[in-house]
Structures are given as C-alpha cells and as structure tokens.
C-alpha positions as CSV (number, residue, x, y, z in Angstrom):
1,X,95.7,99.4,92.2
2,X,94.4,102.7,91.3
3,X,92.9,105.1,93.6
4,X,89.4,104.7,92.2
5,X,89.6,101.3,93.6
6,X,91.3,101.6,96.6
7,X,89.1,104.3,98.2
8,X,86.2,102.8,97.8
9,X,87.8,99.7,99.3
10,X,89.1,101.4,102.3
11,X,85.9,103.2,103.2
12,X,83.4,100.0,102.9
13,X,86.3,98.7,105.5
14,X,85.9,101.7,107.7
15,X,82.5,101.7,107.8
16,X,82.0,97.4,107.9
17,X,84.1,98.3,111.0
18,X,82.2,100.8,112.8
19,X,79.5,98.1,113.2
20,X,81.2,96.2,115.4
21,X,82.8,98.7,117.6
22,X,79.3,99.9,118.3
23,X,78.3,96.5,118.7
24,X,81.1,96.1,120.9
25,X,79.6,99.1,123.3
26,X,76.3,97.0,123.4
27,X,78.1,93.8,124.4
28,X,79.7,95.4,127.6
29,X,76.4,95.8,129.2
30,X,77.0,92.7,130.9
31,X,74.4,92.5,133.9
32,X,72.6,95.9,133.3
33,X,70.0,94.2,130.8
34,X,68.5,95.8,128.0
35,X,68.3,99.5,129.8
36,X,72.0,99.7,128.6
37,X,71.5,98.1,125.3
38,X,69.4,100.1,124.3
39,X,70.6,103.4,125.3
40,X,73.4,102.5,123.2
41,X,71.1,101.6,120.2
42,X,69.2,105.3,120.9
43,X,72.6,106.7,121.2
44,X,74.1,105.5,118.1
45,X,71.4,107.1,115.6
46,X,68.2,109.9,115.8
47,X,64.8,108.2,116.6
48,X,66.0,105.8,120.0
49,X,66.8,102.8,119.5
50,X,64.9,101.7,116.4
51,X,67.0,104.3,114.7
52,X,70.3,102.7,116.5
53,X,69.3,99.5,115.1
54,X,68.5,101.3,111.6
55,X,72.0,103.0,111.3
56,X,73.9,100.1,112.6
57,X,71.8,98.1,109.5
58,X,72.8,101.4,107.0
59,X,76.4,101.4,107.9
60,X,77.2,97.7,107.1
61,X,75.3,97.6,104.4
62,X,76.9,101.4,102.7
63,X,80.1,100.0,103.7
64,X,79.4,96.6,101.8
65,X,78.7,98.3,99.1
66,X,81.3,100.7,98.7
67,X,83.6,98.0,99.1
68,X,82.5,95.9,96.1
69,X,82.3,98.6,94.2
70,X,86.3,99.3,94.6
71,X,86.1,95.4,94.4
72,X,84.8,95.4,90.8
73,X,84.5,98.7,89.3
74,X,87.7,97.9,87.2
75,X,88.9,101.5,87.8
76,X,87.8,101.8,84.0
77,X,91.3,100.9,82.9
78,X,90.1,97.6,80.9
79,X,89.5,97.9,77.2
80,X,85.8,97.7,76.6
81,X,83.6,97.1,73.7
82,X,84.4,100.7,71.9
83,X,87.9,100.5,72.9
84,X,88.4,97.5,71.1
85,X,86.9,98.6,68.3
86,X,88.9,101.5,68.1
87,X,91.8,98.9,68.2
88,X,91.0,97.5,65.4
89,X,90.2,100.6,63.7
90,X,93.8,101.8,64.5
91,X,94.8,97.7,62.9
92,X,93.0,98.6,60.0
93,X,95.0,102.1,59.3
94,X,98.7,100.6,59.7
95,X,97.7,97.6,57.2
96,X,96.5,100.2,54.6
97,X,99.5,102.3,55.5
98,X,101.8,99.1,54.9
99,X,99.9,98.3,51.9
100,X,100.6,101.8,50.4
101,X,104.4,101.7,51.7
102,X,104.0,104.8,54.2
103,X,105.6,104.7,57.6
104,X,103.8,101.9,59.7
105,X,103.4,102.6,63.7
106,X,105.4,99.8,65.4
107,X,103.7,100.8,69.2
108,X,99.9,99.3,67.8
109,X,101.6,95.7,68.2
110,X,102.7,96.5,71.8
111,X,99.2,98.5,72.7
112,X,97.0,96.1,71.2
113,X,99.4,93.2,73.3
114,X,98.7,94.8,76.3
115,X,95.1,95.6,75.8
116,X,95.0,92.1,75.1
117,X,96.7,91.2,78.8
118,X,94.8,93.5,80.9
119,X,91.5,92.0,79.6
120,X,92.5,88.4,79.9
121,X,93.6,89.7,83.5
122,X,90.2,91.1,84.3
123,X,88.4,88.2,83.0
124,X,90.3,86.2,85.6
125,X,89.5,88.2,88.3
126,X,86.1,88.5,87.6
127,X,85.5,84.8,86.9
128,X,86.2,83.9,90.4
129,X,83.3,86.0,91.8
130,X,80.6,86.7,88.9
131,X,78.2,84.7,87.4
132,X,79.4,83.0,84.4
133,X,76.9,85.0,82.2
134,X,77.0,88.4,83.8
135,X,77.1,91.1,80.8
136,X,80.0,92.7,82.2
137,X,82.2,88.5,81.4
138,X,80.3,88.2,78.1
139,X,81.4,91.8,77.1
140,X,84.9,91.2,78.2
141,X,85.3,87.7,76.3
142,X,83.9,88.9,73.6
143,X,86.7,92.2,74.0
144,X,89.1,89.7,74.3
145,X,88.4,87.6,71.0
146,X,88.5,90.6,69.2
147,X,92.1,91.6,70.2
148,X,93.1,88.3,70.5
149,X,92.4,88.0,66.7
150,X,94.4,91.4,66.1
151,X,97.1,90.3,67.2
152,X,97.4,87.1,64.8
153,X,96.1,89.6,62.5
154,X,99.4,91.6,63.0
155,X,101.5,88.6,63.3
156,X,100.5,87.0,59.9
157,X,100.7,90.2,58.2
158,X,104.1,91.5,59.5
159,X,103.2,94.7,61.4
160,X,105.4,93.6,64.7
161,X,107.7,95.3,66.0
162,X,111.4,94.9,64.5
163,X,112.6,93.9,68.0
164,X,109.7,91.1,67.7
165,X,110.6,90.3,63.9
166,X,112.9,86.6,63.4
167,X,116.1,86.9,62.5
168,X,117.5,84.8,60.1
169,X,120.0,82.2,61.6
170,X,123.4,82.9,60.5
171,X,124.1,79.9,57.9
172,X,120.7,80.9,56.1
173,X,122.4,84.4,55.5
174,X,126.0,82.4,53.9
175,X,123.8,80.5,51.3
C-alpha cells in the first residue's frame, strides 16, 4: 500500500481510538455519579462538558473519515478516464508506426496489461463496499472496457511482445 493510503488509515485509527480511552476515564467513575462524569467530559474539550461531549463526537467522526479516505482514495495509482485514453492514444501511434515499418515499442503491450490489472483490481475492491452505480465503479468499468479492448486490439494486430509471440512447433518449421 502506498503511503497516501496508509496514513490516512493509521490516523482515523488513532483517533477512532482516543474515543474510547476517554470513554474509558468516564467508565471508572464507578459510585461517584455524574460529578466525575462530567468533569471528565469538561476536561476532555473547552466549554465543560457539552464541549467534552462535542470533541468526543468530532474525534470519532475525523477519525472515521480519515480512515475511509486511506480506505478508498486509491492512492491515485489506478488508470482513470484520461489515462486510458492516453493508452490508447499511445495504441494508436505503435499501429501507425507498424503500418509504416518503423521501430514498434514492445513495453505498450506490458503497460497497457498492467493498467488493465490494476483497474480490474480496484473494481474488485471497490465492489465489495460501493454502491453498484457510484461514478467512481461506472468510471472504472468503463476504464476497464477500454483497455480491455486494447489489448485484443494489440493481440489481433501483432504488437506483443516477442517473448509473448507463438513459436512455431518444430515439425511446422521441417515442412
């Protein structure tokens, strides 16, 4: 995971925790009442204990947050939209360039394979929490039709790689 993700992660977890730990001070009051709840309320944020109760509310809530953000920011590494149409721009250059004989890039097949995987990969990972019709899962199926279809594209038209090409078996070579 990249840092982008994991630090938001980790502070929604430190601050989720601090809820609890101050809720934890509360709890101990045992048989002193509500005298000791609430001086721990008025103690844990300015304006007594209505602003106790408010920062106890801010902190679980901040640190919800920040930790689905990290959750599903996608630390930006995911093709999107423009990158995939940059893809296929880069397609459409190495076809012409094989059409006209010139030196053809045989790293597109592997970028545009990988591109490929990390979207499918996101997808997944989204699916399981997101609403089916969130822009964010329509924008990344429709990414992933696009380079899904590039890569037959540079199957059918022979821009693989040569380590990716067939070899003929050997008795086709003998006839």
């Amino acid at each position: 995971m990249p840092w982008g993700t994991i630090i938001p992660i980790a502070v929604g977890a430190a601050l989720i925790a601090a809820v609890p730990l101050g809720l934890a001070a509360v709890g101990t009051a045992g048989l002193a009442g509500a005298a000791a709840t609430t001086s721990t309320l008025a103690a844990f944020g300015p304006g007594g204990m209505m602003g106790g109760v408010a920062t106890i509310g801010t902190l679980a809530s901040s640190g919800t947050a920040a930790a689905a953000y990290g959750m599903f920011s996608g630390g930006g590494s995911v093709p999107s939209a423009l990158g995939a149409n940059a893809l296929v721009l880069e397609v459409a250059v190495e076809y012409a360039c094989k059409q006209l004989a010139l030196e053809v890039d045989e790293t597109l097949w592997f970028r545009v394979a990988d591109a490929e995987s990390q979207v499918a990969a996101e997808i997944r990972r989204r699916e399981e929490f997101s609403d089916p019709k969130s822009a964010r899962l329509v924008e990344l199926r429709a990414v992933h039709a696009i380079v899904s279809s590039l890569l037959v594209f540079l199957t059918v038209h022979e821009l693989t790689p040569r380590e990716l090409t067939p070899v003929p078996p050997p008795a086709a070579l003998e006839s």
